[in-house]
C-alpha positions as YAML, in Angstrom:
chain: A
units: angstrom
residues:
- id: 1
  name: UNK
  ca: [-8.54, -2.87, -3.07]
- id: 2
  name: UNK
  ca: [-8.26, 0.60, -0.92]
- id: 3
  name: UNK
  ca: [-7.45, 3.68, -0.88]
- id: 4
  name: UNK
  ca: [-4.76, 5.23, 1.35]
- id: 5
  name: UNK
  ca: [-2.68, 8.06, 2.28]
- id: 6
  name: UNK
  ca: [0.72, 7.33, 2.53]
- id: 7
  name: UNK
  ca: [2.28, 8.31, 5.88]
- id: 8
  name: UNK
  ca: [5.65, 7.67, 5.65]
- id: 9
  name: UNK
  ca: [9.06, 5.11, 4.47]
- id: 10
  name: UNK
  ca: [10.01, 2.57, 6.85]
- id: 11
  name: UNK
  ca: [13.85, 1.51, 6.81]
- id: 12
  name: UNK
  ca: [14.62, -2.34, 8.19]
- id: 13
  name: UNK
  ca: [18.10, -3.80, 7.38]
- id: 14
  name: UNK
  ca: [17.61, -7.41, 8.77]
- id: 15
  name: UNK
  ca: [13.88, -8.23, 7.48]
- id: 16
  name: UNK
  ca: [12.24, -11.07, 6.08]
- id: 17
  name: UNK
  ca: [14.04, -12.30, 2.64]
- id: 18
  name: UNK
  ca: [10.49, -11.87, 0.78]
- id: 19
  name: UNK
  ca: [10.58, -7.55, 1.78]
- id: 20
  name: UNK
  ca: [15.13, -7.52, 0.48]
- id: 21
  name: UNK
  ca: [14.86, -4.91, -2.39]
- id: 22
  name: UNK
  ca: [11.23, -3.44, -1.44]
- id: 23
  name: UNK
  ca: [10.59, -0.54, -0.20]
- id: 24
  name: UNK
  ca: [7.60, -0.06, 2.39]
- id: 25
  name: UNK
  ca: [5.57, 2.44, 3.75]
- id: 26
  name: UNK
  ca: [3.26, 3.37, 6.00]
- id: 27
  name: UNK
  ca: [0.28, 3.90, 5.31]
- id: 28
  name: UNK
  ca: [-3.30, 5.15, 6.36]
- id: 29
  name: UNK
  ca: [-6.58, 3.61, 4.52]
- id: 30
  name: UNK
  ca: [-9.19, 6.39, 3.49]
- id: 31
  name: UNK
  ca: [-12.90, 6.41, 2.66]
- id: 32
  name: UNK
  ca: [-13.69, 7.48, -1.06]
- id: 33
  name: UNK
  ca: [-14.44, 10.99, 0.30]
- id: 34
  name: UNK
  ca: [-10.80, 11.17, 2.02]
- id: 35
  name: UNK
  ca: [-11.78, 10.37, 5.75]
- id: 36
  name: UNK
  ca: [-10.21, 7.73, 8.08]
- id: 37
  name: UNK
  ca: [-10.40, 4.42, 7.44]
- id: 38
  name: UNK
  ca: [-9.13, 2.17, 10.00]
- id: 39
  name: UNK
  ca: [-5.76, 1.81, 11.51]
- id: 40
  name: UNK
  ca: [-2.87, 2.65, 9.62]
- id: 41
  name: UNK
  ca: [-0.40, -0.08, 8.75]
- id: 42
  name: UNK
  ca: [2.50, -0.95, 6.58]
- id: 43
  name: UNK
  ca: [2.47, -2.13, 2.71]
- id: 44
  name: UNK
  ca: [5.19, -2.81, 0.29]
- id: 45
  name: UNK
  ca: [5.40, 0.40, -2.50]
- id: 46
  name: UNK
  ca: [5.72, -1.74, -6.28]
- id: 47
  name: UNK
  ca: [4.97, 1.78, -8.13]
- id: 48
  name: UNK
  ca: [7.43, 4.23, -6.16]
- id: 49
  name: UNK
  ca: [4.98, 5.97, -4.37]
- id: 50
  name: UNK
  ca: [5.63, 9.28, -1.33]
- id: 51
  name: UNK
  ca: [4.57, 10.55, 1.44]
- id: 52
  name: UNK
  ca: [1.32, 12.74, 1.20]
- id: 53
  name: UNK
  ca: [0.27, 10.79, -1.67]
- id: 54
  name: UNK
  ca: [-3.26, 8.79, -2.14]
- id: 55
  name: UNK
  ca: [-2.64, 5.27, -3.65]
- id: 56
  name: UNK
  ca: [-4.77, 1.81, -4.25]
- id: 57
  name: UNK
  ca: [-3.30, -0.57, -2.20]
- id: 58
  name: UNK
  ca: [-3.95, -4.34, -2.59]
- id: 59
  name: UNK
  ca: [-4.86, -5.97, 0.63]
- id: 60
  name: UNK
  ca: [-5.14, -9.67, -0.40]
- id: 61
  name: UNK
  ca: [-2.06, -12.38, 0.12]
- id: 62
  name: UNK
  ca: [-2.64, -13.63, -3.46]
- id: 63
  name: UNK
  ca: [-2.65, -10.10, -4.68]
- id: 64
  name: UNK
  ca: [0.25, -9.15, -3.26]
- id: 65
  name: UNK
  ca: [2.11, -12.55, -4.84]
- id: 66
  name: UNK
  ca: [0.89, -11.67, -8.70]
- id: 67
  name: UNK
  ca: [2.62, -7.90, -8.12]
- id: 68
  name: UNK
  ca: [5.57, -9.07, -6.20]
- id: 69
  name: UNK
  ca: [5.86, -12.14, -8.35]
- id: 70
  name: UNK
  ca: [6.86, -14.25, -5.15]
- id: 71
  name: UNK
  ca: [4.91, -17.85, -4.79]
- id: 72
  name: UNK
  ca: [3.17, -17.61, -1.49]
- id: 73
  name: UNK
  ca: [4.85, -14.24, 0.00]
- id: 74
  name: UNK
  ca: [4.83, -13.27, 3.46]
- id: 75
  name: UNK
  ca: [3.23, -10.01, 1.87]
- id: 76
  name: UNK
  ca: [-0.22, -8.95, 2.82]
- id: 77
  name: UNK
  ca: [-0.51, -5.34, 1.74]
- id: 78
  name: UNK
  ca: [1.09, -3.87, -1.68]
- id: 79
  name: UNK
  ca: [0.88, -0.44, -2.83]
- id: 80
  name: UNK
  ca: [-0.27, -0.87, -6.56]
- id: 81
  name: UNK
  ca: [-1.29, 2.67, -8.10]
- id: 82
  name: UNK
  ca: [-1.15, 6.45, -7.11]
- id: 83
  name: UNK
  ca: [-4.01, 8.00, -7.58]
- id: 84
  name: UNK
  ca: [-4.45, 11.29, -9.66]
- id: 85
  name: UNK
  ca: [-7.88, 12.70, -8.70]
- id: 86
  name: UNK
  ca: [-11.23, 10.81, -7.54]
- id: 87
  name: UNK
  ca: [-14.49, 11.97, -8.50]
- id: 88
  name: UNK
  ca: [-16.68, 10.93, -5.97]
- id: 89
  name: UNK
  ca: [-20.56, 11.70, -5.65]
- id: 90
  name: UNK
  ca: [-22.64, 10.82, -2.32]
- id: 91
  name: UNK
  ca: [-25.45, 8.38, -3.37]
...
């Protein structure tokens, strides 16, 4: 599990039949302390998440299949909390 920003929607009308009624979003994975994580990519939102929010995002194929509830989904990445505040101390 991560944490990421969420960028932005992304709108596809012919998609693969596993992402018909999802909704995804781009988004940017963040260290605990809010920097940069990586590269930015796209996950499907299960908890109707926005832009400019932080969220926990699942990055596991077998994950994604428990949320989605989809046996063997072409799903990698799935949005599965918005975050409210982290309290985070350096070690």
């Amino acid at each position: 599990m991560v944490l990421a920003h969420v960028l932005g929607n992304v709108v596809s009308t012919i998609k693969h039949p596993h992402y018909q009624s999802t909704k995804l979003m781009v988004i940017q994975p963040l260290t605990p302390d809010g920097r940069k994580d990586g590269p930015s990519c796209l996950a499907v939102d299960s908890v109707g998440a926005g832009p400019g929010e932080t969220v926990l995002v699942l990055r596991l194929g077998a994950a994604a299949a428990q949320v989605v509830g989809i046996d063997l989904p072409a799903i990698r990445s799935v949005i599965a909390g918005v975050v409210d505040h982290i309290d985070y101390t350096t070690p």
